[in-house]
C-alpha positions in Angstrom: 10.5 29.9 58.4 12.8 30.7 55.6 16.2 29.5 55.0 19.0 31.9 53.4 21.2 30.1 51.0 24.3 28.3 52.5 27.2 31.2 51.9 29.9 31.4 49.8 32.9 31.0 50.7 32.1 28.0 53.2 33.7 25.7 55.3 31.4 22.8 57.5 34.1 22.9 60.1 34.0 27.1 60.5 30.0 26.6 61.0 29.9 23.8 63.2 32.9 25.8 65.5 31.6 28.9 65.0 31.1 29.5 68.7 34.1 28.5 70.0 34.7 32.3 70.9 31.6 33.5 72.1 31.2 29.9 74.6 34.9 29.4 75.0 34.5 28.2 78.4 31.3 26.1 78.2 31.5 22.3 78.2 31.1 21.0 74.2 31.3 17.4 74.8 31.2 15.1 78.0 31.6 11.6 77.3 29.2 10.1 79.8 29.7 7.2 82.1 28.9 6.3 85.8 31.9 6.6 87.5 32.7 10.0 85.4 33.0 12.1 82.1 35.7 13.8 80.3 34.7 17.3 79.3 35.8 19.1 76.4 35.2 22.7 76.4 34.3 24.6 73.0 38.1 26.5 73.2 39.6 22.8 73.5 37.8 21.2 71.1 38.8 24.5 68.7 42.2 24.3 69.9 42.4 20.4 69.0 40.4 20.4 65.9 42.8 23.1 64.5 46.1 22.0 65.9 45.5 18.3 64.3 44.4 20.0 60.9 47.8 21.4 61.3 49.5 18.0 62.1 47.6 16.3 59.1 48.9 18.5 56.3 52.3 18.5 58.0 52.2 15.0 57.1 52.3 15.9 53.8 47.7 15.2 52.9 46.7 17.6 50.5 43.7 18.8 49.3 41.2 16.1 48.7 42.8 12.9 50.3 40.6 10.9 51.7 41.5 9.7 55.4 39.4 6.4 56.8 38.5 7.2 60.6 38.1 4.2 62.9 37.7 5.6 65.7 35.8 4.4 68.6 33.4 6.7 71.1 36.2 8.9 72.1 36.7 13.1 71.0 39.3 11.9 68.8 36.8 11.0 66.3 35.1 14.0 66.2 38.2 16.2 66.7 39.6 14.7 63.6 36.5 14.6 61.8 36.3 18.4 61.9 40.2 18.7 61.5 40.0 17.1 57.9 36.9 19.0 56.6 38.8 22.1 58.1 41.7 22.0 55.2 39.5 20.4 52.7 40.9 16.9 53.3 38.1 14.0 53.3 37.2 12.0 56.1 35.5 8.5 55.6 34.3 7.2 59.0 34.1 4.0 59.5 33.0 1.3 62.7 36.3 -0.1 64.3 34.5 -3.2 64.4 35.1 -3.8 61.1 37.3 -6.9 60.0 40.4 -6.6 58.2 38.4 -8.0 54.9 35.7 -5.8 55.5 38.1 -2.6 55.6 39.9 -3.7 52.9 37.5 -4.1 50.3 36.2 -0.4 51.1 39.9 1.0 51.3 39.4 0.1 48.1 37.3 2.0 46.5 38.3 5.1 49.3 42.2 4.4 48.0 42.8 6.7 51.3 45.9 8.8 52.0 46.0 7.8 55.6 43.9 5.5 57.8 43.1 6.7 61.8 42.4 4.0 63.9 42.4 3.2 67.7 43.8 -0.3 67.2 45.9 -2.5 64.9 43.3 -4.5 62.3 45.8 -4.1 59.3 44.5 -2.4 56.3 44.8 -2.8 52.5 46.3 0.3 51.3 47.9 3.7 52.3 49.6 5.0 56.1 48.4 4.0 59.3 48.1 6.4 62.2 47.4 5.2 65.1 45.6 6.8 68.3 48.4 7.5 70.9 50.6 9.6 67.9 46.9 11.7 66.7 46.8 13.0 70.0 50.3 14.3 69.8 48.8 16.3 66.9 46.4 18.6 68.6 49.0 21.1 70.3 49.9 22.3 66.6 49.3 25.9 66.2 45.9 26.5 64.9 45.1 25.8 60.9 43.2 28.5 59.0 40.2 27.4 57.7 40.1 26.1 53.6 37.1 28.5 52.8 35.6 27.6 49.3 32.9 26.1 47.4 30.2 25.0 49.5 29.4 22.5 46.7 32.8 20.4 46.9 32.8 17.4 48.7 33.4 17.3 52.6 33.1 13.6 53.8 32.0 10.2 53.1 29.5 8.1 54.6 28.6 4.3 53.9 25.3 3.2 53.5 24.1 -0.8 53.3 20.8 0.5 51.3 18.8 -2.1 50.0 21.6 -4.2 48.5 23.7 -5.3 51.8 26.7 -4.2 50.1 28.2 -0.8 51.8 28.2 2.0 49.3 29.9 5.5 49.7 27.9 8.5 49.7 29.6 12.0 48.7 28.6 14.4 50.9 29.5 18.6 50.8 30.4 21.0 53.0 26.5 22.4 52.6 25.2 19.8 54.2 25.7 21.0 57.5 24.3 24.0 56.7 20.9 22.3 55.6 20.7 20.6 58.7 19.2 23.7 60.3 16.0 22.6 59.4 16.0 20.4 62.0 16.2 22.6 64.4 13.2 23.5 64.6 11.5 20.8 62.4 12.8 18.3 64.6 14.6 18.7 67.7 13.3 21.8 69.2 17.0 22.2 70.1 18.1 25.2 72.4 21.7 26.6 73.0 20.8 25.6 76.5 20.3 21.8 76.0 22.2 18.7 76.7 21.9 16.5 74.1 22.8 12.9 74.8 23.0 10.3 72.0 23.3 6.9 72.1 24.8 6.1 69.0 28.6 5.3 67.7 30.3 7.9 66.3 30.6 6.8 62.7 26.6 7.2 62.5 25.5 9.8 60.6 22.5 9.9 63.1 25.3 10.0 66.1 27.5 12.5 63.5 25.2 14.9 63.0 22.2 14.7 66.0 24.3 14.2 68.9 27.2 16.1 67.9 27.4 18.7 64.5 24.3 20.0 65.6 24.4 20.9 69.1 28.0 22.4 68.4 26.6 24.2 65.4 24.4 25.7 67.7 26.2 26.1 71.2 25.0 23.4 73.3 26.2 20.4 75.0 26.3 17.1 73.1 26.6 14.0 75.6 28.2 10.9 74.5 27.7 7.3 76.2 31.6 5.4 76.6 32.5 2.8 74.7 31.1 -0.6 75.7 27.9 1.4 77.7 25.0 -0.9 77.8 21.6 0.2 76.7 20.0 -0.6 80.7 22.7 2.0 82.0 21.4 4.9 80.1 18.3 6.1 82.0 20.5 6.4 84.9 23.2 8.4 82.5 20.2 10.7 81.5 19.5 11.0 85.3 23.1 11.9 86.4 24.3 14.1 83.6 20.7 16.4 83.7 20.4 15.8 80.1 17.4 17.7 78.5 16.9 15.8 75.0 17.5 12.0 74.4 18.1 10.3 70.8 18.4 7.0 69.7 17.2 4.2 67.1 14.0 2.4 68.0 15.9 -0.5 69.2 17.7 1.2 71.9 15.0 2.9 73.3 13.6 -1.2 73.4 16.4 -2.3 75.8 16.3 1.5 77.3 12.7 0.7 78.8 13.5 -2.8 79.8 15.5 -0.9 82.7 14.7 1.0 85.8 13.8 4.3 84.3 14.3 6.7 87.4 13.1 10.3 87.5 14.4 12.6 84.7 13.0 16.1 85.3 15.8 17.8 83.3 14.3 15.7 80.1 12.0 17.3 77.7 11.6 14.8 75.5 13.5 12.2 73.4 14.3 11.8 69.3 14.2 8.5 67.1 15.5 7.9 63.7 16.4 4.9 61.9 13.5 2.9 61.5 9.5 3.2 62.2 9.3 3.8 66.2 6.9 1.1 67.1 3.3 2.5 68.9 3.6 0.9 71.7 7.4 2.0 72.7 6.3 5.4 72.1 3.4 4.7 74.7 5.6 3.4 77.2 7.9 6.0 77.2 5.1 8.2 77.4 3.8 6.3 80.7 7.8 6.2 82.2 9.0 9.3 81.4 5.9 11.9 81.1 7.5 13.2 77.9 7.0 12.0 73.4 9.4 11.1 71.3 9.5 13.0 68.3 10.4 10.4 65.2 12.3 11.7 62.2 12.8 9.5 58.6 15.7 10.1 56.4 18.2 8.7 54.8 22.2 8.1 54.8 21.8 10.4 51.4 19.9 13.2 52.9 19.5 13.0 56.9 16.2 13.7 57.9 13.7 15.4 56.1 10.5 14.6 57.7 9.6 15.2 61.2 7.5 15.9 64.0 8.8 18.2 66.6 7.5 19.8 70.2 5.9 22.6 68.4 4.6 20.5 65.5 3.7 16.8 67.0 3.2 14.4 64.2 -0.1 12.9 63.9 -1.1 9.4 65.4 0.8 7.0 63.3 2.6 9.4 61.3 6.1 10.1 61.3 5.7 14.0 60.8 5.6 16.7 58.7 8.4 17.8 55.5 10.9 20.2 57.4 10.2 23.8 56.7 12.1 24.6 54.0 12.1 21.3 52.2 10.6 20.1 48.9 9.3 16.7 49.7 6.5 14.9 47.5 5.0 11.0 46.9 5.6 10.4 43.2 4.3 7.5 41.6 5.3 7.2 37.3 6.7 10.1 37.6 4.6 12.6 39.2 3.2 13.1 42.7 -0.2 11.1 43.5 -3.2 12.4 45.6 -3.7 13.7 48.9 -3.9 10.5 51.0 -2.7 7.7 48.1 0.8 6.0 48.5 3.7 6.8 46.6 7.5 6.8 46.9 8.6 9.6 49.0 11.0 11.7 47.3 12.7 15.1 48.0 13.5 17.9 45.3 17.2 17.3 43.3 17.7 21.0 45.1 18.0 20.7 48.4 21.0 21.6 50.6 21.4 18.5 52.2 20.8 15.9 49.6 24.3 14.2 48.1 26.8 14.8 45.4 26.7 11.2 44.5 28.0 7.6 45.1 31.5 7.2 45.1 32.4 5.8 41.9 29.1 4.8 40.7 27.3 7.8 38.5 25.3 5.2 36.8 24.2 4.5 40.4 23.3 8.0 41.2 21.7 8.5 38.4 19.2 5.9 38.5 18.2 7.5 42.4 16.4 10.3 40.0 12.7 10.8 38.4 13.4 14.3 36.8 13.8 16.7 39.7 12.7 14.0 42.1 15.5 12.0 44.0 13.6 9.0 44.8 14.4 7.5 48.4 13.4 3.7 48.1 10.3 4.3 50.6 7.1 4.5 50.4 4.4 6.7 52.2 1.2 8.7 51.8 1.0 12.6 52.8 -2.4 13.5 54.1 -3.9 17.1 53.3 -2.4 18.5 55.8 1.3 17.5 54.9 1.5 14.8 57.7 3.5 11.6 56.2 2.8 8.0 57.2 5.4 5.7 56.2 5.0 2.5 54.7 7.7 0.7 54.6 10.5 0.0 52.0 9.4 -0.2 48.4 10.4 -3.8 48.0 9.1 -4.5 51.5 5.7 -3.9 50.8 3.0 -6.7 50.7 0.5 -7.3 48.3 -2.6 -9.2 49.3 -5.3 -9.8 47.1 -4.6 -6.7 45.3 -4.0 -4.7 48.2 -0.8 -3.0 49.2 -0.1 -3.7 52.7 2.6 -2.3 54.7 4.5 -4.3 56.7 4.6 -1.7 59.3 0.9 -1.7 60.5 1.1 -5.9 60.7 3.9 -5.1 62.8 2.6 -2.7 65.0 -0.7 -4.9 65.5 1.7 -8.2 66.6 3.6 -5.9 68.5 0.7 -5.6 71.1 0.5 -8.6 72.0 1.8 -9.3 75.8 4.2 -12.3 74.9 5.8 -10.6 71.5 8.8 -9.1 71.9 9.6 -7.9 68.4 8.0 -8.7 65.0 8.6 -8.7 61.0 6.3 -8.8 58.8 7.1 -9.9 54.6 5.1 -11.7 51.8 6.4 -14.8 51.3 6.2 -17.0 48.5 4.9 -20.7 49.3 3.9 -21.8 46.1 4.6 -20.7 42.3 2.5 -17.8 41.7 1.0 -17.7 45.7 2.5 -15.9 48.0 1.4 -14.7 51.1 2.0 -12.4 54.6 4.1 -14.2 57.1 4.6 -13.0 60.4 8.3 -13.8 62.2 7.9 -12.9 66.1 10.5 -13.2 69.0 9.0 -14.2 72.2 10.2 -16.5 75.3 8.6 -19.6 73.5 6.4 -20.3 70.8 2.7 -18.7 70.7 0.0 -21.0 69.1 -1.1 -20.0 65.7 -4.6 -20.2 66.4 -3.7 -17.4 69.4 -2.4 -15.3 67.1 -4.7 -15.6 64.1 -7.5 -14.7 66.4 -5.4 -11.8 68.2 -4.6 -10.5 64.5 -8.2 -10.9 63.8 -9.0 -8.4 66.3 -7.0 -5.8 65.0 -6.6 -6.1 61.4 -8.5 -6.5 58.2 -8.7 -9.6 56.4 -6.4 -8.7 53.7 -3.7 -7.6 55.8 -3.7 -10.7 58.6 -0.5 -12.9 58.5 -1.3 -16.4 57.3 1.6 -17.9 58.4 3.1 -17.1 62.1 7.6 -18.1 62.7 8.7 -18.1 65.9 12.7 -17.1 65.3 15.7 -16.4 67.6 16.3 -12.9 66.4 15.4 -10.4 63.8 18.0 -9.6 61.3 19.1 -6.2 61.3 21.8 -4.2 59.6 24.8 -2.3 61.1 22.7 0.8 61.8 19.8 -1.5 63.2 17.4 -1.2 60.2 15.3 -4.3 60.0 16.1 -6.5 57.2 12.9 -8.2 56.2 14.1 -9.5 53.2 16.8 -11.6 54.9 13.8 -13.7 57.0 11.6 -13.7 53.3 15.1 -15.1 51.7 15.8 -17.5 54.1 12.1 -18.8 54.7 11.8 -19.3 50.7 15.2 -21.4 50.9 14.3 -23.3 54.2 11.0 -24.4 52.4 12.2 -24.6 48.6 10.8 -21.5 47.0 14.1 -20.0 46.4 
């Protein structure tokens, strides 16, 4: 499939509305729970998005102020979302479970105009608006939209990345337009669909799969309520006929824990994130007679690599580079061999990819190997194109010479009946020896020798954990990304390797 170039004059808000004429009457948005949903059809979610772009600049925002949104899983956060991109003002979403030091120290570096948010958690700098007076907003008469460069920015994101510390990511108004490739490369999405996503708003994943997209397209995007718990959402699935189903790996853990009744409206579900473990991809197989079609990506970029219903990724795989995209495994410099591991890396020139960190060139600068932008992951592409991923680049083991991945000692421990989740990381338990260690969640503690010999039965000798820690919980980040080096960190202190 070929891809036009995004046009010129643009505007992200325009595109992702653009069939709020042609659908006026067809439900946009439901937000989904048992005893009901609130429906939002595309002329009301027009008329709002507009009317409060029209409130904002009344307020006297100009061009290019930035406005923090914390905003929980209500329309107002998308309605305003697409209401500052529409006259060129600069949402930031953030969670509105943030603390008051956490927003402060990114209000920071925002320095926003105004800050939206659906309770009262003071902030550090600039106006507060809060919920009750944005709705007030929408019955404005209707904005125009800014059309312009499709290069300038159009919101900002915050990623954790590797460091912990949340960083902002400029995105522009092209970026929507990019995310047609996923379309096809990914969702196998359909005007007709019913897309419910079981993320919070301020996730890109959430942002742009359960909600720019199916908008962008004219179908329905299908929201869970605040507070809905994970065992709840196969019956959600069940009562609101939804046809596609996307989540993080984690959720679709708890999702398959539940009673999964009969979903004949589903064709299949979507996972981004993290690596979708084997055997959760099994059982969903078993429960719900449909795949799940995983995507990797990146808070910089979306997704990029995918398998889709027309173009299933290979066993252990996690797909194929969207049509369209540029996407290689370099290694000093240059792409490696068919089949050899590399970083994965996407060409400087795609449509979706980043201006840059806010306030950090140095930053964005260092993300690039000549044309490459290099995403801090590693993988190998087969001949055929396929990608297996292999974990982070400082998450990968070395043993005896050999790089392991901790994703294939995870997927092995994984199998066994009493694990409920695992890490793997190389740990370091003397100077200069270091070894795999395998952290496992389970009801109580398994016996090493169980394990070693289960391991043994499923992994070569290089890559079998030596040491096996039983823990409470795996550490995770806010969008549910495992953090292996957290348990490596905190096992080298413990033990006084640090």
């Amino acid at each position: 499939m070929t891809f036009s170039p995004v046009p010129n004059p643009f505007n992200m808000a325009a595109h992702v509305l653009r069939h709020a004429a042609d659908l006026a009457d067809k439900v946009a948005l439901s937000i989904v729970a048992s005893e009901g949903s609130q429906d939002w059809t595309y002329a009301q979610i027009d008329a709002a998005v507009r009317g409060c772009a029209t409130g904002l600049l009344g307020l006297g925002l100009q061009s290019g102020d930035r406005v923090i949104l914390r905003l929980g899983n209500s329309a107002d956060f998308p309605i305003t979302y697409l209401a500052c991109i529409a006259v060129d003002l600069i949402p930031v979403p953030l969670s509105a479970q943030l603390t008051a030091p956490e927003v402060a120290k990114i209000s920071a570096n925002i320095q926003p105009a105004l800050t939206i948010q659906s309770d009262e958690t003071p902030v550090a700098s600039g106006a507060v608006l809060n919920a009750n007076t944005l709705q007030s907003l929408y019955n404005n008469p209707p904005a125009a939209y800014a059309m312009g460069d499709p290069n300038r920015p159009a919101y900002i994101i915050h990623t954790s990345g590797t460091s912990g510390q949340a960083r902002g990511v400029i995105h522009a108004h092209r970026a929507v337009w990019a995310r047609q490739m996923m379309w096809d490369g990914w969702y196998g999405l359909q005007q007709s669909d019913r897309l419910l996503h079981a993320g919070a708003f301020n996730w890109t994943y959430t942002l742009g799969t359960g909600l720019m997209d199916p908008w962008a397209l004219g179908a329905t995007a299908l929201i869970p309520a605040c507070g809905t718990d994970a065992g709840t959402l196969p019956a959600l699935l069940a009562q609101y006929n939804a046809t596609i189903f996307a989540a993080a790996p984690g959720v679709y853990r708890r999702f398959l824990r539940a009673v999964v009744p009969a979903l004949p409206h589903l064709r299949h579900g979507l996972s981004a994130g993290e690596k979708l473990p084997e055997d959760t991809a099994i059982l969903w197989r078993k429960l719900t007679d449909t795949d799940i079609h995983e995507a990797f990506g990146m808070s910089e970029c979306s997704t990029f690599i995918s398998g889709s219903p027309t173009r299933p990724a290979p066993a252990g795989a996690s797909g194929y580079p969207q049509d369209g995209r540029r996407v290689a495994m370099i290694q000093n410099g240059a792409p490696v061999l068919a089949g050899q591991i590399g970083a994965i890396a996407i060409h400087r020139a795609d449509q979706g990819l980043m201006l840059g960190y806010l306030n950090a060139p140095e930053e964005t600068a260092a993300k690039y190997d000549g044309d490459w932008f290099l995403t801090g992951d590693m993988g190998q592409m087969d001949a055929g194109g396929a990608v297996t991923y292999a974990g982070r680049a400082d998450d990968m083991m070395n043993a005896g010479g050999y790089r392991v991945s901790p994703i294939e000692v995870e997927d092995a421990l994984t199998a066994h009946p009493l694990i409920h989740e695992a890490a793997a990381a190389e740990v370091k338990i003397k100077q200069d020896v270091c070894v795999i260690a395998a952290f496992y969640t389970s009801a109580d503690v398994i016996d090493d020798s169980e394990l070693a010999a289960f391991c043994a039965e499923n992994l070569a000798g290089y890559k079998r954990p030596r040491l096996f820690i039983r823990v409470e919980t795996l550490p995770r980040g806010a969008n549910n990304k495992l953090l292996r080096r957290v348990l490596r960190q905190d096992w080298e202190t413990a033990n006084g390797q640090a």
